[in-house]
ROVO-199228 format. One record per residue: x, y, z of N, C-alpha, C, O in turn. Coordinates in steps of 0.1 Angstrom, whole numbers, padded with zeros to 4 digits, always signed. Layout:
<recs>
XYZXYZXYZXYZ;...
</recs>
This chain:
<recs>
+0526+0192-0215+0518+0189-0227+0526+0195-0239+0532+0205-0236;+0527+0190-0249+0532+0193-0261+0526+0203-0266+0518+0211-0260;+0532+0203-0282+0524+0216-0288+0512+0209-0293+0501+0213-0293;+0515+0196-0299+0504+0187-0305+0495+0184-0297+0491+0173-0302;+0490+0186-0289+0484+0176-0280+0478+0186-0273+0469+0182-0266;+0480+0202-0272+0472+0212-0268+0455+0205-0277+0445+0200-0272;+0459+0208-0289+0444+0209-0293+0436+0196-0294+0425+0194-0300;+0443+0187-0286+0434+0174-0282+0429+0176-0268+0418+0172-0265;+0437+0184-0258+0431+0186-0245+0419+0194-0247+0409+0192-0242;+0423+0204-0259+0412+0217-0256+0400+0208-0264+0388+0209-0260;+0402+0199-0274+0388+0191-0277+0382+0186-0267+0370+0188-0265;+0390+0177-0259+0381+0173-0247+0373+0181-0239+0365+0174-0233;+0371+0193-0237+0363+0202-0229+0351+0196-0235+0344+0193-0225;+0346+0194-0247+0337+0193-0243+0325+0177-0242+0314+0173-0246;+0338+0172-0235+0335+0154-0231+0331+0157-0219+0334+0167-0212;+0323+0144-0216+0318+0143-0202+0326+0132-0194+0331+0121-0198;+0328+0138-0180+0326+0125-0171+0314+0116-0168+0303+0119-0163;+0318+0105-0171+0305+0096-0166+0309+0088-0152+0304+0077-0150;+0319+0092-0143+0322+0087-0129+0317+0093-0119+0324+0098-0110;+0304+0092-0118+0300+0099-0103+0304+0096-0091+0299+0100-0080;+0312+0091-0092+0319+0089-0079+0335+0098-0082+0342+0104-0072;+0338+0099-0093+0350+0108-0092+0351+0119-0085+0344+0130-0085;+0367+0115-0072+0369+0127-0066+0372+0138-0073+0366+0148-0070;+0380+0139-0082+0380+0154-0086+0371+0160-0091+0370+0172-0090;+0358+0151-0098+0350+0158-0104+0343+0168-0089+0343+0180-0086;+0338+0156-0084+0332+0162-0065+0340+0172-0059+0336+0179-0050;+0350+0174-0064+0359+0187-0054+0360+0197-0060+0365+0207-0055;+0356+0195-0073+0358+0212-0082+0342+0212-0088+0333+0204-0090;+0345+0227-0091+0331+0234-0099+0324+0224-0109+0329+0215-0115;+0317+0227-0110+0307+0223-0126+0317+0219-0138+0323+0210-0143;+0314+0233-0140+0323+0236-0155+0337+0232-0155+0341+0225-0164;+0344+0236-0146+0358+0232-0148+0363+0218-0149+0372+0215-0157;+0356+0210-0143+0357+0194-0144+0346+0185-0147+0347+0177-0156;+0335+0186-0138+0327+0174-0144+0320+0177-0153+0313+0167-0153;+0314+0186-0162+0309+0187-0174+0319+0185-0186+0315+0181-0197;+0335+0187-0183+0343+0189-0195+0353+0174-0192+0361+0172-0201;+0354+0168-0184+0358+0151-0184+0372+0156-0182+0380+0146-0181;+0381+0170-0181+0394+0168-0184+0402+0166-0174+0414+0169-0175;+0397+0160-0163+0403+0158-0148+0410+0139-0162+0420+0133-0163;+0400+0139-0167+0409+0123-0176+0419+0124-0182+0428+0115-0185;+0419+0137-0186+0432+0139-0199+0445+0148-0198+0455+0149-0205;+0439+0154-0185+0450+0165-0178+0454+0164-0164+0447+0170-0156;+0465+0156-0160+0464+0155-0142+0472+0165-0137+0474+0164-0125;+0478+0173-0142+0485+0186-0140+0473+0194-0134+0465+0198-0143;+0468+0197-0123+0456+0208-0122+0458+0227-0124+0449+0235-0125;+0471+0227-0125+0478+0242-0130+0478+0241-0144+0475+0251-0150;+0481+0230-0155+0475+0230-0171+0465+0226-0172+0460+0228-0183;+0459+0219-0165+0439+0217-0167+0434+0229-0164+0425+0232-0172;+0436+0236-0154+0427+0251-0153+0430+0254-0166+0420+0252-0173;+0441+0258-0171+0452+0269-0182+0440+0264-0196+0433+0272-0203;+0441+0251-0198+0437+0245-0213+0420+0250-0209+0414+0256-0217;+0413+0247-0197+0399+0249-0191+0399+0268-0199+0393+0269-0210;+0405+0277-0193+0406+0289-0193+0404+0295-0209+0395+0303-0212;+0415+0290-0217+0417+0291-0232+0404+0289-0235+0397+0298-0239;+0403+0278-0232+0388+0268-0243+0375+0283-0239+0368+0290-0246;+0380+0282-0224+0363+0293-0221+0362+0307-0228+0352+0314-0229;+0378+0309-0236+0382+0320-0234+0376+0323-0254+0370+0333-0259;+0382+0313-0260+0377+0304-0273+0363+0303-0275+0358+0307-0285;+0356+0299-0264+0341+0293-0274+0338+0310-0265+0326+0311-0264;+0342+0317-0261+0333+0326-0258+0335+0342-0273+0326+0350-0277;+0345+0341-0276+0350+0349-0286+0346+0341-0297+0349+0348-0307;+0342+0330-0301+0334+0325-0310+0318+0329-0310+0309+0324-0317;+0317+0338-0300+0301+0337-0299+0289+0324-0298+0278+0321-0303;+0297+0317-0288+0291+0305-0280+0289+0310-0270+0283+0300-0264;+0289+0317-0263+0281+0322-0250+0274+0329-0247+0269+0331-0236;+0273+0338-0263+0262+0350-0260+0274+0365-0263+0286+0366-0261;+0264+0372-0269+0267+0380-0273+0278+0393-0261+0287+0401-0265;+0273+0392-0247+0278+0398-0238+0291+0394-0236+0301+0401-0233;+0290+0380-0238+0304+0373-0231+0317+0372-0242+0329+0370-0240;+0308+0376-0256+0318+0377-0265+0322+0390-0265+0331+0390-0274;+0320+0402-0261+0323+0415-0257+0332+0414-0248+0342+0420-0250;+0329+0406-0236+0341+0405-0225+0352+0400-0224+0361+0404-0217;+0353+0385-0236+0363+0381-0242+0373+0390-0248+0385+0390-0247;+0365+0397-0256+0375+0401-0264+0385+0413-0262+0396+0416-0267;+0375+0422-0247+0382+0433-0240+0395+0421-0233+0407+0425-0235;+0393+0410-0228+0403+0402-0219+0419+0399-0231+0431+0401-0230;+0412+0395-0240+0424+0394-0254+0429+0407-0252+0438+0407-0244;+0426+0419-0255+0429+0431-0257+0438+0434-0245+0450+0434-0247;+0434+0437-0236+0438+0438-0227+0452+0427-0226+0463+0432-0229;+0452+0414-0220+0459+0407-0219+0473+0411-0231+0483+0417-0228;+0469+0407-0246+0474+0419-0255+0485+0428-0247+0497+0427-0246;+0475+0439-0241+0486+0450-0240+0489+0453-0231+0493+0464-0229;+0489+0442-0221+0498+0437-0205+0512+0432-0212+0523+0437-0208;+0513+0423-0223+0520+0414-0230+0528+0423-0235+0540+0421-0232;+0527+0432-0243+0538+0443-0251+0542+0455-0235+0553+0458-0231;+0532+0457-0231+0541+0467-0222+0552+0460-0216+0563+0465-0217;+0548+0445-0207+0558+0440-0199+0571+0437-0210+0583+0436-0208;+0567+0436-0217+0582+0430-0230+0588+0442-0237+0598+0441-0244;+0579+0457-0234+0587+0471-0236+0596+0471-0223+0608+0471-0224;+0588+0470-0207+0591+0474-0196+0605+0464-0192+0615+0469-0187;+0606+0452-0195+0613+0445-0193+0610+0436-0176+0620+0432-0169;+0602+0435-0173+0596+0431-0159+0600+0440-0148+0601+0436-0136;+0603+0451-0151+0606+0467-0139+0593+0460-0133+0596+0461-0121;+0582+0454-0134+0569+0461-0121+0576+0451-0111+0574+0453-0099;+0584+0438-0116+0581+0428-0106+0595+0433-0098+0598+0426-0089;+0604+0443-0099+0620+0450-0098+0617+0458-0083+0605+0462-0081;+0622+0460-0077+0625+0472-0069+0627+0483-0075+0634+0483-0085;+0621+0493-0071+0619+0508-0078+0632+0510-0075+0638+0508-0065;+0639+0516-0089+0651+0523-0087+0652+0534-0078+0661+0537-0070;+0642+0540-0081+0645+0559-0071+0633+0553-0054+0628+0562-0046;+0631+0541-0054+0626+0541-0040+0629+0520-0039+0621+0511-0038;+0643+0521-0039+0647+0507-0034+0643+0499-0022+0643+0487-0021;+0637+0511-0012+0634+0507-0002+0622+0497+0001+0620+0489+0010;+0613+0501-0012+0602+0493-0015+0600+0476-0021+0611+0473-0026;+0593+0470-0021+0596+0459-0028+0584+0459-0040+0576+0467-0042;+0586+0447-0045+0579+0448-0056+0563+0451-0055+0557+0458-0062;+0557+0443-0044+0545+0445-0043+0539+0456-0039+0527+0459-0042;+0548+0466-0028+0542+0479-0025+0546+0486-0036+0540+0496-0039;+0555+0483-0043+0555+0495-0058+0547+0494-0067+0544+0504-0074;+0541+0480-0070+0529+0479-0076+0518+0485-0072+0510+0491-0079;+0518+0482-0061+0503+0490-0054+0503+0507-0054+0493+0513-0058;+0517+0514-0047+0518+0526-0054+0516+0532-0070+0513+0544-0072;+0517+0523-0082+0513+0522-0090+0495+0522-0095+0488+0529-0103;+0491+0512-0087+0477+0515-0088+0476+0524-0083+0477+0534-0091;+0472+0529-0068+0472+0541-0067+0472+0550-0073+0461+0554-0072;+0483+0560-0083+0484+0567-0089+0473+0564-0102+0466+0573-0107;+0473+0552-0104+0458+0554-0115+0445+0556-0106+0438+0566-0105;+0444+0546-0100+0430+0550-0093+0428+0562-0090+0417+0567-0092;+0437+0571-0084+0438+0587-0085+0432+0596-0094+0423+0604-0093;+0439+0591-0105+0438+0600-0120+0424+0590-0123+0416+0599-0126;+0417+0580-0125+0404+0578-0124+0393+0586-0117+0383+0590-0122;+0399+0587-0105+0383+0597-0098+0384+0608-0103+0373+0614-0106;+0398+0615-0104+0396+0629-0111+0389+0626-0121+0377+0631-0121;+0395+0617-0136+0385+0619-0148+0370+0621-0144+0362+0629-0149;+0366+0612-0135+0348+0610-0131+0343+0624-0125+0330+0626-0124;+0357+0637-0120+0354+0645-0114+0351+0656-0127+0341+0662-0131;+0364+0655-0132+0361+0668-0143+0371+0661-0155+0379+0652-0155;+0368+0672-0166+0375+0666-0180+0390+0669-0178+0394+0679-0172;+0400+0658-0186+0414+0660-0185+0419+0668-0190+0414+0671-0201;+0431+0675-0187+0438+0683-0190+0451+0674-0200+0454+0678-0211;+0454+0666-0198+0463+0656-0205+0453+0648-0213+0446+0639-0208;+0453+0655-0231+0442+0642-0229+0448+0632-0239+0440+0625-0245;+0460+0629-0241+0464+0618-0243+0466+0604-0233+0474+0596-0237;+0460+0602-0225+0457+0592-0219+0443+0594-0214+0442+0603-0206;+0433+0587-0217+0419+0583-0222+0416+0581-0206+0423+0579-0196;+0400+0581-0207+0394+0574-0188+0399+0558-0194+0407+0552-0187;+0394+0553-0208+0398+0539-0210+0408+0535-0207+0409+0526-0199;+0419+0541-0212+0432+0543-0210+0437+0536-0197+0445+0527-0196;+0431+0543-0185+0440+0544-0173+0429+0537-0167+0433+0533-0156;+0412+0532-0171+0410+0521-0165+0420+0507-0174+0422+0497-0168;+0423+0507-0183+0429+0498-0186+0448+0491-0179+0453+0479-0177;+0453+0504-0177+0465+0500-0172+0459+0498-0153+0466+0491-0146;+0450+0504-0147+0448+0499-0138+0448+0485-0137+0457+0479-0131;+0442+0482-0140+0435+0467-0147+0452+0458-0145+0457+0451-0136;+0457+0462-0156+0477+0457-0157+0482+0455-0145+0488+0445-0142;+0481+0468-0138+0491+0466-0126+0482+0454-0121+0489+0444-0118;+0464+0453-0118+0461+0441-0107+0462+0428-0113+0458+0418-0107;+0467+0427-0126+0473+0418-0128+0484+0411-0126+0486+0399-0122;+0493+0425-0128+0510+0419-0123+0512+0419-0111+0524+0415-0108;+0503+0423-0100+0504+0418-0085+0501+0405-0087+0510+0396-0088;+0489+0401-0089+0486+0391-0093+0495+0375-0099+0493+0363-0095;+0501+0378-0106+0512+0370-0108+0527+0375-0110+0536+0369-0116;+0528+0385-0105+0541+0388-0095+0546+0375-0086+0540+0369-0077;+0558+0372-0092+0566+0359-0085+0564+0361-0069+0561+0371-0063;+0567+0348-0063+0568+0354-0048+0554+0354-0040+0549+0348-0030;+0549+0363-0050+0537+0360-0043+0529+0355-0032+0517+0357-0033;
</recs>
């Protein structure tokens, strides 16, 4: 898809299919295809989720879904945000073999990673931090990063 032509896909979300017989609509959820018609305008199913995702991502931070969902949106921007600057500080080290434990590969280094937050999480819930430059938000937040970059850690 072009750059022009993004904001024609993301218009269509909110077209309908009128093919009741359409397999794709019949093979996926509600929302993702047959309320928004874009199984017509997108046959890529990895950029129809992507442009699906935006739009949800869009009318919800517009406060079209309610006030809760525009709270959750905007933690997801935020966050996403500051997955985006760390990995472009880190240079993709999480997806790397640990230099001081090569032995590992990427995905158990990631997971050791979590770990070490989930750790420093139960303590915060245990008692107040001694380091208090990194926040309980804080380190639920980079938790959050790492289950992302397993997540789409190549290979996968």
């Amino acid at each position: 898809m072009t750059p022009g032509e993004e904001g024609k896909a993301v218009a269509l979300v909110a077209s309908e299919c009128n093919d009741p017989e359409c397999d794709r609509c019949n093979s996926m959820n509600r929302f993702d295809e047959h309320s928004t018609g874009l199984h017509e305008a997108i046959d890529d199913p990895v950029e129809r989720q992507r442009v699906i995702d935006r739009a949800t991502i869009d009318d919800a931070l517009a406060g079209n879904r309610g006030a809760s969902q525009q709270a959750i949106a905007a933690q997801v921007v935020r966050w996403g945000a500051l997955l985006l600057r760390k990995n472009a500080d880190y240079g993709d080290s999480a997806w790397k073999r640990p230099m001081l434990a090569p032995e590992c590969d990427a995905g158990t280094a990631i997971r050791v990673r979590m770990s070490g937050k989930l750790s420093r999480l139960m303590i915060l819930l245990e008692r107040p931090a001694e380091v208090t430059s990194e926040s309980f938000d804080d380190t639920l937040r980079d938790f959050g990063c790492y289950c992302l970059l397993e997540l789409a850690r190549p290979g996968r």
